[in-house]
C-alpha positions in Angstrom: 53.2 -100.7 81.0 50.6 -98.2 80.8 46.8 -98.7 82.0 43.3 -96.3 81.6 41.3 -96.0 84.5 38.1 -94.3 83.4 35.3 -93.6 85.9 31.8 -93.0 85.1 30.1 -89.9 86.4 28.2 -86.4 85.8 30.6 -83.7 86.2 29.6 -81.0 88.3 29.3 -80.3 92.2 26.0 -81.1 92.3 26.3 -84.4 91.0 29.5 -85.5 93.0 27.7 -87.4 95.3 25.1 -88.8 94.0 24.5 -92.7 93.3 25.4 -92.2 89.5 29.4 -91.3 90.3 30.1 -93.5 92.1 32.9 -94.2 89.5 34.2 -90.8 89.2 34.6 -91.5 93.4 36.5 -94.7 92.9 39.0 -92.2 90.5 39.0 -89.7 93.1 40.0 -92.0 95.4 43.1 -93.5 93.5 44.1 -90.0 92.7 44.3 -89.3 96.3 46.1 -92.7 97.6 48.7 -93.1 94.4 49.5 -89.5 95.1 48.7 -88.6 91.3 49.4 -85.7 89.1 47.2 -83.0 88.9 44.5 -83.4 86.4 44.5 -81.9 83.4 41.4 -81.3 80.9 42.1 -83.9 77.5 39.7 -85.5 75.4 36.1 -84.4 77.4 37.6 -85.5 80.3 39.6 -84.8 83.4 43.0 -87.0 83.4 45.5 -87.9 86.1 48.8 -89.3 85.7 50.0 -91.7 88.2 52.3 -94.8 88.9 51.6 -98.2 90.8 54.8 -100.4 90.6 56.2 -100.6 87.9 53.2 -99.3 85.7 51.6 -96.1 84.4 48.3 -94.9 85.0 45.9 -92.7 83.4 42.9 -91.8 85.6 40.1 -90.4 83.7 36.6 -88.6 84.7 34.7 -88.2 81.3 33.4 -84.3 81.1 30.5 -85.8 78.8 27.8 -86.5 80.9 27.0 -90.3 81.4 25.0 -91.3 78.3 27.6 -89.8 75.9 30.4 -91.3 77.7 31.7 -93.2 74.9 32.6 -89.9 73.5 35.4 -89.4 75.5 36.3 -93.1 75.9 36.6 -93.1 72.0 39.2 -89.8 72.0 40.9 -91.3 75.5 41.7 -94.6 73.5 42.8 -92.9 69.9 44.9 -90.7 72.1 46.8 -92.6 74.0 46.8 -95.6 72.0 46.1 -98.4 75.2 44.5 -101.9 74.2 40.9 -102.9 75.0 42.7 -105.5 77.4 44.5 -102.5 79.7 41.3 -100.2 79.9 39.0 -100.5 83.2 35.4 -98.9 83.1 33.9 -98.1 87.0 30.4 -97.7 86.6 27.7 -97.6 89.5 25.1 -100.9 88.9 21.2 -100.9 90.2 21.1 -104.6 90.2 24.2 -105.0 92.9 23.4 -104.4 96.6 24.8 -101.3 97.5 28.7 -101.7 98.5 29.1 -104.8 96.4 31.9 -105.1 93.8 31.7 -106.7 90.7 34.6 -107.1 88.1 34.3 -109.0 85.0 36.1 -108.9 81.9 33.3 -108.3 79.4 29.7 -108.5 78.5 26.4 -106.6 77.7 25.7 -102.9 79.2 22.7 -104.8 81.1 20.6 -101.0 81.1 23.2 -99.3 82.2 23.3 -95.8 79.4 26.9 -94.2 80.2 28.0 -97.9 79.9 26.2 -98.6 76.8 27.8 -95.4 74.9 31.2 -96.9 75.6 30.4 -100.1 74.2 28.9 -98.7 71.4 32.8 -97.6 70.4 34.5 -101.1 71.9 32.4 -103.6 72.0 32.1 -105.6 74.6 35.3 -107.3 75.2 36.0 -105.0 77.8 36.9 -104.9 81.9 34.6 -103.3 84.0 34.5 -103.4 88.0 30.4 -102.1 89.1 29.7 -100.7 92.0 26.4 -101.5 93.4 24.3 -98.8 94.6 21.0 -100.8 95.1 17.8 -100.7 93.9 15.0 -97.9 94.2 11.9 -98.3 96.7 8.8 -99.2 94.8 8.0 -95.9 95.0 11.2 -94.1 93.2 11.8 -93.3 89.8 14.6 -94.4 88.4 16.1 -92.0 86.9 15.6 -90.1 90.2 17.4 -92.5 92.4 20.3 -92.4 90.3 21.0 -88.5 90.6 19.7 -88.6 94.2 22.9 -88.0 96.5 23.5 -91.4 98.7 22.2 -91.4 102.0 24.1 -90.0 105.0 24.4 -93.7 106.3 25.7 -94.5 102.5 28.2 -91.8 102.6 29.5 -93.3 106.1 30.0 -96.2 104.3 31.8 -94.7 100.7 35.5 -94.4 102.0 35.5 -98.3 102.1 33.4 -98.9 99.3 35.7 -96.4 97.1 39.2 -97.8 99.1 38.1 -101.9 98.5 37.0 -100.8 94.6 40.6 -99.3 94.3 42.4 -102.1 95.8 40.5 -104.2 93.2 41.6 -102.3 90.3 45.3 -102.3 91.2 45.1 -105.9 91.8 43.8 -106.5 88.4 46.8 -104.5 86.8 49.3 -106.3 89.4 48.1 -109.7 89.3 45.2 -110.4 86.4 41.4 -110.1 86.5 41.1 -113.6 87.7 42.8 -113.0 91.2 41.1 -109.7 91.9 38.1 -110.9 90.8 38.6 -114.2 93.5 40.1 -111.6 95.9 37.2 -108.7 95.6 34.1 -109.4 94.0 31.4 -109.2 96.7 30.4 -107.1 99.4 33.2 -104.7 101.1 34.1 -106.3 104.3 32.5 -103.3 106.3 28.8 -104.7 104.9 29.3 -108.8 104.8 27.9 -108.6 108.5 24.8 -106.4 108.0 21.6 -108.0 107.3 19.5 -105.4 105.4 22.0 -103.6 102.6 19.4 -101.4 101.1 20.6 -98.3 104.0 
């Protein structure tokens, strides 16, 4: 059975680590552990073929920019022909403390642009896992804080982060989006004992 693994992102080194990719890093990072293919340019986006198990994967990075993301979702999903129901978006989320996961199998864009064009071409019956990278101080824009790399203390903490987002994706092809939502929504492990999670 195949799956699509699309992350959300900017491409571009300048952007790589900043707060608004954190779903092309949650790609990156199951590129690296399932050992995938090389990527390939298809439909705006940069594609990886892998294998988990028994399945297929496509891992995607959208060559769009965020807020025209649904660009490349739309081409990704005429393409390779993969129902709404085998399709994960990784997005980064302002309203979740940074290092929490949160998967869920549909609903509203809740502000989020990049998000918003790919419901635009799905509607909103479709899985998503966010990433939470906090909210801005008082005193930052933002639309700055979004494109502002993470914090050296924050990129300590993104091999987890990125490595407990995976695991939760390969669950929810393995076993369902109601076990790896019991098993991994909520703050990475490396984070349930701090008291302040704004870094």
């Amino acid at each position: 059975m195949e799956y699509l693994v699309i992350g959300l992102g900017n491409p571009g080194k300048e952007y790589r680590l900043t707060r608004h990719n954190a779903g092309f890093l949650v790609v990156e990072h199951l590129m690296k552990e399932l050992q995938a293919e090389a990527a390939f340019p298809d439909c705006a986006s940069l594609v990886s073929r892998a294998r988990w198990g028994k399945h297929r994967l496509l891992l995607a990075k959208p060559l769009t920019f965020m807020n025209l993301s649904g660009r490349a979702v739309q081409m990704l999903i005429l393409k390779y022909e993969i129902p709404l129901s085998r399709i994960i978006i990784i997005l980064d989320d302002l309203a979740l403390p940074f290092g929490m996961i949160r998967l869920r199998r549909g609903g509203s864009a809740g502000g989020h642009k990049g998000l918003a064009s790919v419901l635009a071409v799905t509607g909103e019956d479709l899985p998503r896992l966010r990433v939470g990278i906090g909210a801005p101080p008082a005193t930052v824009e933002t639309a700055s804080f979004v494109l502002d790399p993470f914090s050296p203390e924050e990129q300590g903490l993104l091999p987890e982060i990125t490595a407990w987002a995976g695991r939760a994706v390969l669950t929810w092809i393995e076993r369902g989006m109601e076990e790896a939502m019991s098993r991994y929504n909520g703050l990475v492990p490396a984070l349930r004992d701090q008291p302040d999670q704004n870094l």
